[in-house]
N, C-alpha and C positions, 0 to 999 in steps of 0.2 A: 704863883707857881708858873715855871715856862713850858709849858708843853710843848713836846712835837706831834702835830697833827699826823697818822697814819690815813691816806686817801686812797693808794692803791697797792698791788702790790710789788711797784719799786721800791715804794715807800717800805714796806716792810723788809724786804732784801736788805735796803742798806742800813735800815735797822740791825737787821742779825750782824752786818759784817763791824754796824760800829761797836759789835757785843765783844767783839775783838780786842777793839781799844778799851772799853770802858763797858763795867757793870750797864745793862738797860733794864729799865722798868714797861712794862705796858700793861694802861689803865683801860679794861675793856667797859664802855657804860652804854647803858641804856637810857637814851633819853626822853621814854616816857613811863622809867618805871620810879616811883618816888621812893624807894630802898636804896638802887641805887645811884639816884640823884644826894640822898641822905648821907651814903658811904664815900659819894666823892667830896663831898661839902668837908666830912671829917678827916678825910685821910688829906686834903690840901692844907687845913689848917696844921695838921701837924708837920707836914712836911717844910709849910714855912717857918714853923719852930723851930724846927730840927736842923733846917736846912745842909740834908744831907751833901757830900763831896764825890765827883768822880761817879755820879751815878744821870746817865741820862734819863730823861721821862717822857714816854711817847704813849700819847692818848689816842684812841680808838671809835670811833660812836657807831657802835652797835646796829645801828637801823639803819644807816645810810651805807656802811660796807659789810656785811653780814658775809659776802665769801673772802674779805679777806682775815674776819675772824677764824673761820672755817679751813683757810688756810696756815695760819700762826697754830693751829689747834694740831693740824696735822704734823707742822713742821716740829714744833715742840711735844708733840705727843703728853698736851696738857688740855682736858676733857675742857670743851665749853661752858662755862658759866657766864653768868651775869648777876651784881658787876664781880671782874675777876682782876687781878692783880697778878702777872706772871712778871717776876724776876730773870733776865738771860744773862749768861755770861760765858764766853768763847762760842756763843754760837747755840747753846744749851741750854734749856729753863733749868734753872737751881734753886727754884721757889718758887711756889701761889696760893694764895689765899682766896678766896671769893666772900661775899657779902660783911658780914661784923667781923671776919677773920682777918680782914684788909690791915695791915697796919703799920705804920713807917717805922716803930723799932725793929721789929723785925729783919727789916731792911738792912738797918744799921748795924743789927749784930751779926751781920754775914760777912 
């Protein structure tokens, strides 16, 4: 799976405007918690099943940008969890899931 690293919040900006062109995904993890090290191990494997179309994926690590989680939280007015899986599109979250709720049908059937 190819992720795009979210580092700051440029990164996130141009995020939302690619939500313009194309469905985005953002995988929020925690990297020292082992649930959600568990739920990303799972949802990669399916995702390279799947391998969904037209849908970007931009990952997040939780511990290292916590205010730009804080801020995706505000922007999408979609409450923080960890790990969380928020769907955007035109600009908009139109889906999220957090912990075993995580999952790339879902995705697919949007």
């Amino acid at each position: 799976m190819n992720w795009i690293k979210i580092t700051s919040l440029k990164d996130w900006e141009a995020a939302k405007e690619k939500s313009f062109q194309n469905t985005i995904i953002i995988f929020k993890h925690s990297t020292t918690c082992s649930i959600s090290l568990a739920t990303l191990a799972r949802f990669e494997r399916q995702w390279n099943n799947e391998k969904p179309e037209n849908i970007d994926a931009y990952f997040l690590d939780l511990l290292s940008f916590r205010p730009i989680s804080n801020q995706i939280a505000l922007d999408t007015a979609v409450t923080h969890q960890s790990p969380q899986l928020i769907v955007i599109k035109n600009g908009s979250a139109i889906y999220n899931a957090s912990h075993n709720g995580i999952n790339v049908e879902d995705i697919i059937e949007m």
